[in-house]
PDB file of N, CA, C and O in Angstrom, chain B, residues numbered from 101:
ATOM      1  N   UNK B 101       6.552  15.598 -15.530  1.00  0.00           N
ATOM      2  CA  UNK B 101       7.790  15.521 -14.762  1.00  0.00           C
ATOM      3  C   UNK B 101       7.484  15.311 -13.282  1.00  0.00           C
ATOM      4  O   UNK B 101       8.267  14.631 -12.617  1.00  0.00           O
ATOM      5  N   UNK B 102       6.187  15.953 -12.610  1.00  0.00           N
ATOM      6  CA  UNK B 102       6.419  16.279 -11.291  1.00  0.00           C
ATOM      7  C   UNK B 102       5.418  14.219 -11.136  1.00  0.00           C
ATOM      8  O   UNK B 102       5.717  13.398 -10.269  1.00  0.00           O
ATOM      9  N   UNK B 103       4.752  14.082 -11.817  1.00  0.00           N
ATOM     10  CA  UNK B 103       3.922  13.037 -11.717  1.00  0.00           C
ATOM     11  C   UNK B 103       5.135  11.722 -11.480  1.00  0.00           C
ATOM     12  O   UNK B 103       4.939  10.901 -10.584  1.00  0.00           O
ATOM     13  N   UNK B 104       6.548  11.618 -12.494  1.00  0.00           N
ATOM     14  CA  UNK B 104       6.912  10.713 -12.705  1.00  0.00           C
ATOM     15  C   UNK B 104       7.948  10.861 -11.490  1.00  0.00           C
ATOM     16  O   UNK B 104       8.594   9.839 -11.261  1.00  0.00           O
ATOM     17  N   UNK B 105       8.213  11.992 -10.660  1.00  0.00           N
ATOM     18  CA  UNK B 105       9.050  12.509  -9.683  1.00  0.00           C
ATOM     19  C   UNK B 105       7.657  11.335  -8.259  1.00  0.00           C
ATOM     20  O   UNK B 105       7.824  10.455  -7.414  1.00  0.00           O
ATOM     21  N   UNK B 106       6.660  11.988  -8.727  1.00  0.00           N
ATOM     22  CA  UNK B 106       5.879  11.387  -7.437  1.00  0.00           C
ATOM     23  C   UNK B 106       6.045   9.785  -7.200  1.00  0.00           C
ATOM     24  O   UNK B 106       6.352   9.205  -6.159  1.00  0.00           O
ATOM     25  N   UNK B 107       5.767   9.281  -8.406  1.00  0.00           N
ATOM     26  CA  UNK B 107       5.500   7.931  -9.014  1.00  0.00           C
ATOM     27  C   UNK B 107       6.467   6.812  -8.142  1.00  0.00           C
ATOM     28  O   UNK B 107       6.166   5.763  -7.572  1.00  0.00           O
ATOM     29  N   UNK B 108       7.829   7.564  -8.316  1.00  0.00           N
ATOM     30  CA  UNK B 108       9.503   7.409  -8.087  1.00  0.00           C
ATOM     31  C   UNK B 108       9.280   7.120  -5.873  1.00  0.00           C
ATOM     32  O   UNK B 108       9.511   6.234  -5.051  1.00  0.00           O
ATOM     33  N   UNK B 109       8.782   8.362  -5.893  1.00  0.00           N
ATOM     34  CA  UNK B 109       8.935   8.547  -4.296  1.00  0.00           C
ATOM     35  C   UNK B 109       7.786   7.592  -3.693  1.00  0.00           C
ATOM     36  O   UNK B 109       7.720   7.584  -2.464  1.00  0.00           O
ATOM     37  N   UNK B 110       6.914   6.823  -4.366  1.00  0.00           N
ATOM     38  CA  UNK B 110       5.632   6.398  -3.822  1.00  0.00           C
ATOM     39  C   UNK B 110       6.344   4.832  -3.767  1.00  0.00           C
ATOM     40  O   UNK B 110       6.438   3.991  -2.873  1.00  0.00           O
ATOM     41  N   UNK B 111       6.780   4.888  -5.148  1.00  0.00           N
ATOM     42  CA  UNK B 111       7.552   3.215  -5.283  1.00  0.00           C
ATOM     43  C   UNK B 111       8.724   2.739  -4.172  1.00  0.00           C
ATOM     44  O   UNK B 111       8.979   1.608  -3.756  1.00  0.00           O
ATOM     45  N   UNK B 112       9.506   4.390  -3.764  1.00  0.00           N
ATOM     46  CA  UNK B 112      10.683   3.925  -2.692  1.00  0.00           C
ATOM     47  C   UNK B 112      10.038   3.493  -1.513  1.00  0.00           C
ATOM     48  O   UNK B 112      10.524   2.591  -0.830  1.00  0.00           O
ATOM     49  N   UNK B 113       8.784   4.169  -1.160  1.00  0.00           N
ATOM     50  CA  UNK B 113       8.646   3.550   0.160  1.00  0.00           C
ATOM     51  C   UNK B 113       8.173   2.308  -0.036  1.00  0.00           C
ATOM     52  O   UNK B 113       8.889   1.380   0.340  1.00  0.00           O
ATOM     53  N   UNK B 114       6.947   2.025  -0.627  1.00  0.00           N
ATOM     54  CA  UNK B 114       6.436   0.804  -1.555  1.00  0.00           C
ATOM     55  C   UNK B 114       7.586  -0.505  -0.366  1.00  0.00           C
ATOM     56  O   UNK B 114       7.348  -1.235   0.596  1.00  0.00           O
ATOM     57  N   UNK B 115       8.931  -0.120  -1.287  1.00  0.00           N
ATOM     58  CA  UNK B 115       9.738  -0.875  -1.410  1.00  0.00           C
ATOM     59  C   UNK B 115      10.466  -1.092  -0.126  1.00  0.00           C
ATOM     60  O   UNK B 115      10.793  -2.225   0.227  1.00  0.00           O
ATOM     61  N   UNK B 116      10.732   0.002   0.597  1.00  0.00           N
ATOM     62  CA  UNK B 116      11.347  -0.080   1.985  1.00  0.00           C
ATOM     63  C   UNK B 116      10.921  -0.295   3.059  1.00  0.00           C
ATOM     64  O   UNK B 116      11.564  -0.356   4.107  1.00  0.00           O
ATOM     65  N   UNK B 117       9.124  -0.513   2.812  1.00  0.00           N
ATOM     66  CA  UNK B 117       8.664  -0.609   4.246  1.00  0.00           C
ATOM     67  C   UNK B 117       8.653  -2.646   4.436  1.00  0.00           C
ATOM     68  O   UNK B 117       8.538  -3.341   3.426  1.00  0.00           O
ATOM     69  N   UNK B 118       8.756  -3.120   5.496  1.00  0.00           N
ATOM     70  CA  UNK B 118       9.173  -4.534   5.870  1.00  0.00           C
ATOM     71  C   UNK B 118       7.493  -5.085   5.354  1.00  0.00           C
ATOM     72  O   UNK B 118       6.381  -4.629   5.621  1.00  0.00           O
ATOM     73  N   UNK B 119       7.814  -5.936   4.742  1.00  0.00           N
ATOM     74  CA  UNK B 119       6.482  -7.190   4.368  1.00  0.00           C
ATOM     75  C   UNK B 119       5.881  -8.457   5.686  1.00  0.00           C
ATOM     76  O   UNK B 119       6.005  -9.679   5.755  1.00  0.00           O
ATOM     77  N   UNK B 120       5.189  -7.390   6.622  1.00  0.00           N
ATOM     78  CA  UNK B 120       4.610  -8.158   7.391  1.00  0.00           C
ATOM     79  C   UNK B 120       3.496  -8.907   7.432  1.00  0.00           C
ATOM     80  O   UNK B 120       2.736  -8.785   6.471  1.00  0.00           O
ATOM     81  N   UNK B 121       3.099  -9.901   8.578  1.00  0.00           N
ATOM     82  CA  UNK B 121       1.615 -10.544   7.661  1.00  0.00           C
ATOM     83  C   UNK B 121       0.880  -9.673   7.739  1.00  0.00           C
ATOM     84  O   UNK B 121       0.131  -9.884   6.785  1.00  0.00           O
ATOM     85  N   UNK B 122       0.264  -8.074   8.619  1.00  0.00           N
ATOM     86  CA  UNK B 122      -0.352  -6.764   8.603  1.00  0.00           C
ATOM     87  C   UNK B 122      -0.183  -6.816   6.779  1.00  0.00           C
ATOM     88  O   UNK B 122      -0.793  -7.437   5.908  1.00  0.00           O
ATOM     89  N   UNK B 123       0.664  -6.087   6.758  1.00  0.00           N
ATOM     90  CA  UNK B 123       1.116  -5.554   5.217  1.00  0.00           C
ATOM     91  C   UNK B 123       0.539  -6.054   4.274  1.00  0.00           C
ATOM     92  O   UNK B 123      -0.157  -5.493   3.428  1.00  0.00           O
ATOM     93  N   UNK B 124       0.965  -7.788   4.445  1.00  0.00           N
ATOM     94  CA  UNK B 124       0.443  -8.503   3.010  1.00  0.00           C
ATOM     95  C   UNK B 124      -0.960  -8.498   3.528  1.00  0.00           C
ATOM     96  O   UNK B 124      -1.557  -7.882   2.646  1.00  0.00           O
ATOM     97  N   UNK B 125      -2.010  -8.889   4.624  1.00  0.00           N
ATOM     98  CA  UNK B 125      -3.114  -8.914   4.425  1.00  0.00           C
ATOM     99  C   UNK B 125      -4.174  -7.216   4.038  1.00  0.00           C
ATOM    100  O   UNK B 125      -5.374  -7.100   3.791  1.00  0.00           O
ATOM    101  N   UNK B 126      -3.280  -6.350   4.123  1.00  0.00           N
ATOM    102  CA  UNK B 126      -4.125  -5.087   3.888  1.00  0.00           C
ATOM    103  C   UNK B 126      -3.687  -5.424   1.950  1.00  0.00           C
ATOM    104  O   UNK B 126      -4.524  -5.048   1.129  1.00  0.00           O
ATOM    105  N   UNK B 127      -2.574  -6.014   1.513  1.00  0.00           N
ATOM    106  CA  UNK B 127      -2.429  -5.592  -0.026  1.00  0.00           C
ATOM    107  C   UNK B 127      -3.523  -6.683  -0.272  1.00  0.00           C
ATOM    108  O   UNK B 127      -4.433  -6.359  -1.035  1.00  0.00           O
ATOM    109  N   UNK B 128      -3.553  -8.042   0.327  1.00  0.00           N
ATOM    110  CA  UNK B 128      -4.516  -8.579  -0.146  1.00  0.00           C
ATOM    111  C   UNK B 128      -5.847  -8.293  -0.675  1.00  0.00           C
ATOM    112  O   UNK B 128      -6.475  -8.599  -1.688  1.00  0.00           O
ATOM    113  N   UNK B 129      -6.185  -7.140   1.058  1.00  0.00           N
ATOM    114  CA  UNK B 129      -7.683  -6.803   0.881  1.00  0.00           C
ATOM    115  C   UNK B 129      -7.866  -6.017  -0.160  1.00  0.00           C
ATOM    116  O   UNK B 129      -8.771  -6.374  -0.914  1.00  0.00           O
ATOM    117  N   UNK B 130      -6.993  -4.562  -0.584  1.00  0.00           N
ATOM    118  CA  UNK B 130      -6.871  -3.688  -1.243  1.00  0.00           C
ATOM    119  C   UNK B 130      -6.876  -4.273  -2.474  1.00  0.00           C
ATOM    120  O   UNK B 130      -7.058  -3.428  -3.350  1.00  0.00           O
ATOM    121  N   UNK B 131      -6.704  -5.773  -3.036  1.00  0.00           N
ATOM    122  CA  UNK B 131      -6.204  -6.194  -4.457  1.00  0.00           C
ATOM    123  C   UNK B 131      -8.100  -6.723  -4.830  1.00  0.00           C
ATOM    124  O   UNK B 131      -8.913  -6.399  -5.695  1.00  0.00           O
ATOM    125  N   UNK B 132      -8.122  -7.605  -3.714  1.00  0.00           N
ATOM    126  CA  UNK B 132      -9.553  -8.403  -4.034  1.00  0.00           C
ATOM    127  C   UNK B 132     -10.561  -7.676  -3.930  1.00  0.00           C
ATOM    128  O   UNK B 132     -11.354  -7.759  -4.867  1.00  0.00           O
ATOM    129  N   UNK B 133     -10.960  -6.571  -2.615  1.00  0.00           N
ATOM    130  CA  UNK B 133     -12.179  -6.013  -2.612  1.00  0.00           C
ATOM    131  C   UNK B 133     -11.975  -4.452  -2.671  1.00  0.00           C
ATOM    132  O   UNK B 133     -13.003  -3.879  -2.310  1.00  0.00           O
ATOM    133  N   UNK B 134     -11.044  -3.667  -2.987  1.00  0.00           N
ATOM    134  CA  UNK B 134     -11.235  -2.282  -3.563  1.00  0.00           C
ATOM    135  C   UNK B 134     -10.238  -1.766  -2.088  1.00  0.00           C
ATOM    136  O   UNK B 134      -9.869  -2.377  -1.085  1.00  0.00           O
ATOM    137  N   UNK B 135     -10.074  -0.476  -2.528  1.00  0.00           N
ATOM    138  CA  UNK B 135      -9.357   0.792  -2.078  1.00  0.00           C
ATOM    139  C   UNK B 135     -10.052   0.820  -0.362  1.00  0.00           C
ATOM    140  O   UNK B 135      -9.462   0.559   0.686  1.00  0.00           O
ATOM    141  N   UNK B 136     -11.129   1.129  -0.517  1.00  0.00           N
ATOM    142  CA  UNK B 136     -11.457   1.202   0.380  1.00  0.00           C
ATOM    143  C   UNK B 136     -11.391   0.368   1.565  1.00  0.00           C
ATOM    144  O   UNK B 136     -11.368   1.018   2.610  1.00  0.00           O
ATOM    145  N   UNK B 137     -11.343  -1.322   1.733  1.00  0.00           N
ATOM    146  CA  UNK B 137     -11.678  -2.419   2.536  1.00  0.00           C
ATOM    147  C   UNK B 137     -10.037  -2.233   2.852  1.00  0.00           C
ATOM    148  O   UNK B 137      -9.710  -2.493   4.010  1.00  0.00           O
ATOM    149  N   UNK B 138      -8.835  -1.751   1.807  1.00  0.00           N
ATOM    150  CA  UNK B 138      -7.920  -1.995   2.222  1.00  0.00           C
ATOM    151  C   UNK B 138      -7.435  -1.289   3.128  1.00  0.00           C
ATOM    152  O   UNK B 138      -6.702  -1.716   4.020  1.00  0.00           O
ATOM    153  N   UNK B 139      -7.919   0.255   2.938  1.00  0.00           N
ATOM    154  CA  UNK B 139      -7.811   0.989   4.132  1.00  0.00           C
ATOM    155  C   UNK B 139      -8.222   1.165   5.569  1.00  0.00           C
ATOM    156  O   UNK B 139      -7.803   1.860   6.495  1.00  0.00           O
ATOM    157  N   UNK B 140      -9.292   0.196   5.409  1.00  0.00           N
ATOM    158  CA  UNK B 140     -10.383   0.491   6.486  1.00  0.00           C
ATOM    159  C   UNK B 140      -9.071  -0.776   7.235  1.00  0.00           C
ATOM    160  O   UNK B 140      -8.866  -0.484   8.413  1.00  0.00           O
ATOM    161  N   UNK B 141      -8.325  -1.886   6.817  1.00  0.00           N
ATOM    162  CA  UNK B 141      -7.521  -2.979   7.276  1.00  0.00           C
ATOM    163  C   UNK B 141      -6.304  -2.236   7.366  1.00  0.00           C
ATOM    164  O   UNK B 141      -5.512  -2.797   8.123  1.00  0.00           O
ATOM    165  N   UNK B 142      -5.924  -1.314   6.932  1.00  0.00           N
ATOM    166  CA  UNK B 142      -4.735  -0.682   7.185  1.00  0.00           C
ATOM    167  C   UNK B 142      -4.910   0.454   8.684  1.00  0.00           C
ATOM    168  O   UNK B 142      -4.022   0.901   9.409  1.00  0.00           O
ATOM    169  N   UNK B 143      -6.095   0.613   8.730  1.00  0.00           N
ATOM    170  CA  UNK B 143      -6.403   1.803   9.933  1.00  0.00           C
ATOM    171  C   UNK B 143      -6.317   0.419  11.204  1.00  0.00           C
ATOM    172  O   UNK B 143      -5.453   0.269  12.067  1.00  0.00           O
ATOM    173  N   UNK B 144      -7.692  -0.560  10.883  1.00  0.00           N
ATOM    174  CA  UNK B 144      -7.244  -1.365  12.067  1.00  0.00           C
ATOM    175  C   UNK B 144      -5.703  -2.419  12.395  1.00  0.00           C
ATOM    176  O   UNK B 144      -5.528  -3.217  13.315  1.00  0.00           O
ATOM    177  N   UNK B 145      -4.922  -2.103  11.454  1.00  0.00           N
ATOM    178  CA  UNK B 145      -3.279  -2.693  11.991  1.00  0.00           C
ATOM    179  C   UNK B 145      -3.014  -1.730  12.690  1.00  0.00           C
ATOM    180  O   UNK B 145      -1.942  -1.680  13.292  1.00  0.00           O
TER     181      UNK B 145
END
């Protein structure tokens, strides 16, 4: 219950934050080279 409660609240923001070229190039990095490269591109935006 509390997982599918989290799941819910992770997807709203997901969804509400604006799709900038920042944004799409950190999902990029995060898709092609792992968790990590995407964050390290999300710290430098």
């Amino acid at each position: 219950m509390l997982e599918t409660i989290a799941q819910g609240f992770i997807i709203g923001l997901l969804v509400s934050l604006p799709m900038g070229p920042l944004n799409m190039l950190t999902i990029q990095r995060t898709l092609n080279r792992g968790r990590w490269h995407g964050f390290v591109t999300g710290l430098g935006a």
